[in-house]
C-alpha positions as CSV (number, residue, x, y, z in Angstrom):
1,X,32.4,-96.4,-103.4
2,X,32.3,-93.9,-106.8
3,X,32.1,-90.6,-107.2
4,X,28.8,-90.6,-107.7
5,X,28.5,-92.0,-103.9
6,X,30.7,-89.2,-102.9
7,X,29.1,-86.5,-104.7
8,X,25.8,-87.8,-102.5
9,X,28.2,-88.4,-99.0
10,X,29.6,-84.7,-99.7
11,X,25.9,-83.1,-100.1
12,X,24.7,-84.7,-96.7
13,X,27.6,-82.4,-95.3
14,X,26.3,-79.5,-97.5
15,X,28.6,-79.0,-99.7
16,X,27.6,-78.3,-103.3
17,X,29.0,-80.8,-105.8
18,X,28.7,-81.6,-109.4
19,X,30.6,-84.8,-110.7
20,X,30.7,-85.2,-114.6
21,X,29.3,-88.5,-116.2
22,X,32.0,-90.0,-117.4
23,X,33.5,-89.8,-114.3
24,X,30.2,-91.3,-111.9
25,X,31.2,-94.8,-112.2
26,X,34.5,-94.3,-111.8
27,X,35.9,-96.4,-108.3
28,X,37.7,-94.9,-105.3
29,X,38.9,-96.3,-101.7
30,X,35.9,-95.4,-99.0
31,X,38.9,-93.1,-97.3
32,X,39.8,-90.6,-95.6
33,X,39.3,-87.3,-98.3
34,X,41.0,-84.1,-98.7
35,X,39.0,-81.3,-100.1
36,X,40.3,-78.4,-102.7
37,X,38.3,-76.7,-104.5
38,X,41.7,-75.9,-106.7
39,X,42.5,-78.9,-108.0
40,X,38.8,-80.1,-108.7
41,X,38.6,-77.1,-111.0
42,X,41.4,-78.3,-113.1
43,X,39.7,-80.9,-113.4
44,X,36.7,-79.2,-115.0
45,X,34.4,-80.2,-112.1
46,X,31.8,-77.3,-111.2
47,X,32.0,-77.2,-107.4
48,X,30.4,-75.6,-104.4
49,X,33.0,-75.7,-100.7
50,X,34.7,-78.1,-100.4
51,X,35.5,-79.9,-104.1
52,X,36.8,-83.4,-104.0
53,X,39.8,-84.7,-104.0
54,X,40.3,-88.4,-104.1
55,X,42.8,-91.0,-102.5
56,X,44.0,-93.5,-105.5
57,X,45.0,-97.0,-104.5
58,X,48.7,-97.4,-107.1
59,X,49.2,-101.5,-106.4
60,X,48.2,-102.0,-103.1
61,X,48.7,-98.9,-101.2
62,X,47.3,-95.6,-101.0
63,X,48.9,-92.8,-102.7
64,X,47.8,-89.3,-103.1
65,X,48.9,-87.8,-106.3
66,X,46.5,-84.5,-106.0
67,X,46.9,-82.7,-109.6
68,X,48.6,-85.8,-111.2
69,X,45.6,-87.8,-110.4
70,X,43.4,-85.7,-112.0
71,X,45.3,-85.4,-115.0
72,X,45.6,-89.3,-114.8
73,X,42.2,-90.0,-114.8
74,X,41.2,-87.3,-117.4
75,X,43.4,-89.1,-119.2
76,X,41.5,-92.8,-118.3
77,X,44.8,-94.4,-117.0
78,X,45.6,-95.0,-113.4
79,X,48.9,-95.7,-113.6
80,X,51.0,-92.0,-112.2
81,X,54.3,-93.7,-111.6
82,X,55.7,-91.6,-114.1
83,X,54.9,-88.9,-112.6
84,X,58.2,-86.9,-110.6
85,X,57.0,-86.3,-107.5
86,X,55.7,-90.1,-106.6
87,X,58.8,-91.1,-107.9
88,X,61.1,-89.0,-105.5
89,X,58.8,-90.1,-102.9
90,X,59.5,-93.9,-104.0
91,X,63.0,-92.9,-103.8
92,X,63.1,-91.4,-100.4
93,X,60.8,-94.8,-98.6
94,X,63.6,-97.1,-100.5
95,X,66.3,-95.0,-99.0
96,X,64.1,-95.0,-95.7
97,X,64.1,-99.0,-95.9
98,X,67.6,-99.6,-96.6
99,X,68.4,-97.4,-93.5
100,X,66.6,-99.3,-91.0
101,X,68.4,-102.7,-92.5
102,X,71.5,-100.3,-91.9
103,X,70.2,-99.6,-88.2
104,X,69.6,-103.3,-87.6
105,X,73.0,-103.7,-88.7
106,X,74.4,-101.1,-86.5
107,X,72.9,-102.9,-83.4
108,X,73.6,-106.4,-83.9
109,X,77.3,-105.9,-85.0
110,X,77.4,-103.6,-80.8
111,X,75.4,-106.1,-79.5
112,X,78.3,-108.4,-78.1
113,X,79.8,-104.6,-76.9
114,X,77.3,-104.5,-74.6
115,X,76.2,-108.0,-73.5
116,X,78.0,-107.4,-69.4
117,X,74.8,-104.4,-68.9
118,X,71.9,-106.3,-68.5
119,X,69.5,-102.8,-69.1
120,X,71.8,-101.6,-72.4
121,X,71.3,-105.1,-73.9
122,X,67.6,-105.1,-73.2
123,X,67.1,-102.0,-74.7
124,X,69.1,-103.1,-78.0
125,X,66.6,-106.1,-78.3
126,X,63.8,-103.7,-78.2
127,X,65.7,-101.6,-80.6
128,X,66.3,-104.4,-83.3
129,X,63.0,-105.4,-83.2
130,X,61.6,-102.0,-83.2
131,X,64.0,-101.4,-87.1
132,X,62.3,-104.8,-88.0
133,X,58.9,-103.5,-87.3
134,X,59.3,-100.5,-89.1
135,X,61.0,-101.9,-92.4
136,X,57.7,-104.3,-92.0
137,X,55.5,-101.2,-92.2
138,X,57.7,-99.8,-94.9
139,X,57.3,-102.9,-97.1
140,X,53.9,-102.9,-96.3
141,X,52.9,-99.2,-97.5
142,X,54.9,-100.0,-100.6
143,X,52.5,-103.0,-101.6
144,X,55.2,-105.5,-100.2
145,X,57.5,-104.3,-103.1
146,X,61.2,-103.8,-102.1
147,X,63.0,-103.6,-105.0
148,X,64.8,-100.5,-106.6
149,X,67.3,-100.4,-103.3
150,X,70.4,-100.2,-105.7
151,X,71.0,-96.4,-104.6
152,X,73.7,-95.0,-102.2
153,X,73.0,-96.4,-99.1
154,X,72.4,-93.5,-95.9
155,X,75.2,-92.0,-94.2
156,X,76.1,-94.0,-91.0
157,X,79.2,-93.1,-89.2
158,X,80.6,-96.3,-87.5
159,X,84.1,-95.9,-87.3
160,X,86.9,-98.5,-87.5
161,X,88.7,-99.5,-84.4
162,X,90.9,-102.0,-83.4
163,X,89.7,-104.4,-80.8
164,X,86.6,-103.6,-79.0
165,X,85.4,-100.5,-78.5
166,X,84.2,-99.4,-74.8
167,X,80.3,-99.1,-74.3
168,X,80.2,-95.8,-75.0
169,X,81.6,-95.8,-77.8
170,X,78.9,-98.3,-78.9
171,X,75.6,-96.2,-78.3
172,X,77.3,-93.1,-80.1
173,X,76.7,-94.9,-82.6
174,X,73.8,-96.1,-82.1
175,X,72.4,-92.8,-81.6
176,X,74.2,-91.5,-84.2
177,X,71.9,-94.2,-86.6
178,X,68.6,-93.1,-84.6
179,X,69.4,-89.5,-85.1
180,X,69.7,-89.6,-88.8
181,X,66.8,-92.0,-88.4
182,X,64.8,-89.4,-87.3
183,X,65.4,-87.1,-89.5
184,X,65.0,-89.5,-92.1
185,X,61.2,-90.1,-91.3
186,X,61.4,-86.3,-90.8
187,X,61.8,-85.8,-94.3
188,X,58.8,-88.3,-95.1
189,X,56.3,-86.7,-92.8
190,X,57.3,-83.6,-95.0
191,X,56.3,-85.8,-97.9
192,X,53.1,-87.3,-96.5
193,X,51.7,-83.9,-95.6
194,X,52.6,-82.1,-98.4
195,X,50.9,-84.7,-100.8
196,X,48.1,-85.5,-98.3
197,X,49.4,-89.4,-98.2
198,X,47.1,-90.7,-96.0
199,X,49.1,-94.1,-94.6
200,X,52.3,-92.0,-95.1
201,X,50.6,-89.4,-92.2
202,X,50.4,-92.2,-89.7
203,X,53.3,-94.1,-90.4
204,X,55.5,-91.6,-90.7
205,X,55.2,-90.1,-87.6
206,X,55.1,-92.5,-85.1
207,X,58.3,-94.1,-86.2
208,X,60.0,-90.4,-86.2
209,X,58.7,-90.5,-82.4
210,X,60.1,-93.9,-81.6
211,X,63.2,-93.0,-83.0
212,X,63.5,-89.8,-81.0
213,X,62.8,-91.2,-77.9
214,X,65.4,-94.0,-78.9
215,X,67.9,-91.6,-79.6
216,X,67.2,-89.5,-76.3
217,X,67.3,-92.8,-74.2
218,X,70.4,-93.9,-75.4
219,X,72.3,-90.2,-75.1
220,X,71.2,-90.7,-71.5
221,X,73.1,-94.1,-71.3
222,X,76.1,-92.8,-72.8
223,X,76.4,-90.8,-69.9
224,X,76.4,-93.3,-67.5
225,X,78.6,-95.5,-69.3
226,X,81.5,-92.6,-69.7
227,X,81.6,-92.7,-66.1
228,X,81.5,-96.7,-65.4
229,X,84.3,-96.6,-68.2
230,X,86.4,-93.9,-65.9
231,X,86.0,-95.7,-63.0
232,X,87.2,-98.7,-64.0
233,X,90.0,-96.9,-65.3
234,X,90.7,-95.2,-61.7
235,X,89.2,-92.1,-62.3
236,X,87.4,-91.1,-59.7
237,X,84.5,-88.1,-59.1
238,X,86.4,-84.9,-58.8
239,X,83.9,-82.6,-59.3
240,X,83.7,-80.3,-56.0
241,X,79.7,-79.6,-56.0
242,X,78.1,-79.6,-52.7
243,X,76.3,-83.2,-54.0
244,X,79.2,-85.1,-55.1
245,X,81.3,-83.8,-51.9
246,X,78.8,-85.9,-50.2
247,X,78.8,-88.9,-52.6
248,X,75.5,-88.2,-54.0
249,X,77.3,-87.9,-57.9
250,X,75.1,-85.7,-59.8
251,X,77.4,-85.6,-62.5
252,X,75.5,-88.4,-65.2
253,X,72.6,-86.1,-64.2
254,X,73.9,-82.9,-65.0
255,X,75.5,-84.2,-68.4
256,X,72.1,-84.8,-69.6
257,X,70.6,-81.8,-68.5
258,X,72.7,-79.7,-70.2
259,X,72.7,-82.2,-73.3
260,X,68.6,-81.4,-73.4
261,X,68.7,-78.0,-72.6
262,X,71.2,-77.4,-75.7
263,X,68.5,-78.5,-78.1
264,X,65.9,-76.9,-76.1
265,X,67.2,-73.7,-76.3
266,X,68.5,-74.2,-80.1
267,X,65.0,-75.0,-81.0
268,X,63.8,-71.9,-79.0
269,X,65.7,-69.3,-80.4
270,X,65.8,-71.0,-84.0
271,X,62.9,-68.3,-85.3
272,X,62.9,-65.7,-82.9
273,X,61.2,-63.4,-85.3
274,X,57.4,-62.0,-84.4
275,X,55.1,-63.8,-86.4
276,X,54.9,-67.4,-88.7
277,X,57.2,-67.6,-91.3
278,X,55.5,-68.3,-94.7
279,X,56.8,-70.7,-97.3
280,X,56.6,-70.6,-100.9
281,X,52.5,-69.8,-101.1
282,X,50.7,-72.9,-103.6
283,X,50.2,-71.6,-107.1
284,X,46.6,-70.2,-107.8
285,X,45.9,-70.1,-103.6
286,X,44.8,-66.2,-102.4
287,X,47.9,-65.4,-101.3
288,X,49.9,-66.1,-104.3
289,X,47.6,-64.2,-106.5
290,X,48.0,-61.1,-104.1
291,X,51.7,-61.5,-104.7
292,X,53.0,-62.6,-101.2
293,X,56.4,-64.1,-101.5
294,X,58.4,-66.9,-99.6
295,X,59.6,-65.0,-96.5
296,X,56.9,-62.4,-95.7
297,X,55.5,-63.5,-92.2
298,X,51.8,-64.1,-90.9
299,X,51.6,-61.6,-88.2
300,X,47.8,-61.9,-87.2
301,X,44.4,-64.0,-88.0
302,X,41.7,-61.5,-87.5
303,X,43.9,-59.2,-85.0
304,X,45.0,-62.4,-83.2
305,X,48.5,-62.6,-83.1
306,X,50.0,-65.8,-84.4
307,X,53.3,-67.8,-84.0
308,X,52.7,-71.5,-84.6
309,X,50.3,-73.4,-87.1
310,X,48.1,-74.5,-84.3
311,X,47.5,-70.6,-83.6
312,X,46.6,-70.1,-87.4
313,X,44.4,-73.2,-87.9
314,X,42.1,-72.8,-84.9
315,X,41.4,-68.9,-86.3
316,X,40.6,-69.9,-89.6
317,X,39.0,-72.8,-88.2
318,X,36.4,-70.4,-86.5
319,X,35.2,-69.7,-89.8
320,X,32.7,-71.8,-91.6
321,X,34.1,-72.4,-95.1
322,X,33.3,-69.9,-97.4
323,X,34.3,-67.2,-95.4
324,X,36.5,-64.2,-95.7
325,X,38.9,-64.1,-92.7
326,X,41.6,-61.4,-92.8
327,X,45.4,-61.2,-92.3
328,X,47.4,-59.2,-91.6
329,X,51.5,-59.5,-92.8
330,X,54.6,-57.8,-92.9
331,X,53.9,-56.6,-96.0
332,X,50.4,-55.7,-95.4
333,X,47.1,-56.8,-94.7
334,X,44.9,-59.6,-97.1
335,X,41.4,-60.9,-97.1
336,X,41.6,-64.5,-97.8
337,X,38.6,-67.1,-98.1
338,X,38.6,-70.4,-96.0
339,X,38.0,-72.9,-98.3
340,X,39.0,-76.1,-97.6
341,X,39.6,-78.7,-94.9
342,X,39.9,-81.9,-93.6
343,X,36.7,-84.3,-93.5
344,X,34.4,-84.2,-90.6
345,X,35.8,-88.0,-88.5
């Protein structure tokens, strides 16, 4: 597909589009698109709602280098590795790679910990090969390239003991690794949307979610296996509920109840402030030139109050682009124009 078969594709949707000669033959991934009418007029392109912006295949991955990419094929090169930004988000997959070899590591070296429980080895099988699938996908997005590893490797607590360490000890740290797994591909989904990386969108993601349902299963194990560990020590249930007087233990239950309600309620009360925070507003966008700054808050989308990014999406959303939709903030109110959004699927 070129441009100039873009230019066309974008017209049947309406949108007004001018693509300069010398860029009509130029060739592009038939892709998912972004659309910007920002970054198309840096680019000297006249444009109507939505302007282009273009996924670039680097090697043999997509990568979405917004700005850079213009300037890189303004320029008539392809090659952005130069460029700071991919180069941090090289950095952070590599790291991201090495830390599921360091997760795989983690597992197989408790693995013999926890070969008498049937269920806890089961789910450390499914574990290792869930590290290997990922580092596969890795590899994969990064054109099958894994080199440039030589960095500090991620911080994984597994602490030195002498002799073997109980069960529980064992899926600490195991869920110690998934946790700063997590957080890891946390970081990347940041990344992905931030640069509109299409692969990086999907990949990300779903290994943050099977991470964080690792993580939460195994916290639930450790429960269980505190208590196994007490009672082969002699230690019975003392606990003088009206359930565990009666031999129904509730305890394992109860631990992770309150271990889930914890985060629930840290998350809950994390921004308890009316309104959606807003972050450093994109050069040139409305907002910045009106002069709104990094910690005002979005208090309502056309006197709807909103809280979350779903609540500010679907309002603007309700607009056909082109648009003025108004908003009203703590520092006062702004009209803004919708101008931009995701493909039609």
């Amino acid at each position: 597909m070129t441009l100039t078969h873009y230019h066309e594709s974008a017209q049947s949707y309406g949108w007004a589009t001018t693509v300069p000669a010398r860029h009509a033959g130029t060739k592009v991934p038939k892709s998912e698109r972004c659309t910007t009418e920002r970054v198309a007029a840096q680019s000297g392109w006249p444009v109507g709602n939505p302007a282009i912006v273009v996924n670039l295949d680097v090697g043999s991955k997509s990568i979405v280098a917004g700005a850079s990419w213009m300037r890189a094929l303004e320029a008539g090169r392809w090659d952005v590795a130069d460029s700071r930004v991919l180069h941090r988000l090289q950095r952070q997959v590599a790291d991201v790679a090495q830390l599921e070899e360091h997760v795989a590591t983690t597992l197989a070296a408790h693995r013999r910990v926890v070969h008498a429980n049937p269920e806890v080895l089961a789910a450390f099988d499914g574990f290792i090969a869930i590290a290997k699938r990922h580092r596969e996908a890795l590899d994969a997005y990064r054109g099958g390239d894994a080199r440039d590893e030589s960095g500090a490797p991620p911080i994984l607590v597994v602490r030195e003991r002498r002799g073997e360490p109980p069960v529980s000890d064992a899926l600490r740290d195991v869920h110690a690794a998934f946790s700063v797994a997590a957080m890891s591909y946390a970081v990347l989904v940041e990344f992905a949307l931030r640069l509109y990386d299409r692969d990086l969108r999907e990949l990300a993601p779903r290994h943050l979610n099977e991470y964080a349902a690792a993580a939460q299963f195994t916290g639930q194990l450790i429960f269980s296996a505190v208590v196994d560990e007490l009672v082969e020590d002699g230690a019975d249930c003392e606990c003088v509920c009206p359930m565990c007087s009666i031999g129904v233990c509730g305890c394992v239950s109860a631990t992770g109840v309150t271990f889930t309600e914890a985060w629930r309620d840290a998350t809950s009360t994390s921004d308890a402030a009316p309104g959606f925070l807003i972050q450093r507003p994109r050069v040139d966008s409305a907002l910045h030139v009106a002069g709104v700054e990094r910690g005002d808050r979005l208090l309502e989308v056309d006197s709807h109050a909103v809280v979350s990014i779903f609540d500010i999406q679907a309002a603007i959303r309700a607009h056909p682009i082109g648009d003025d939709v108004r908003l009203l903030l703590e520092s006062g109110p702004a009209v803004v124009r919708h101008v931009s959004d995701y493909l039609p699927q």
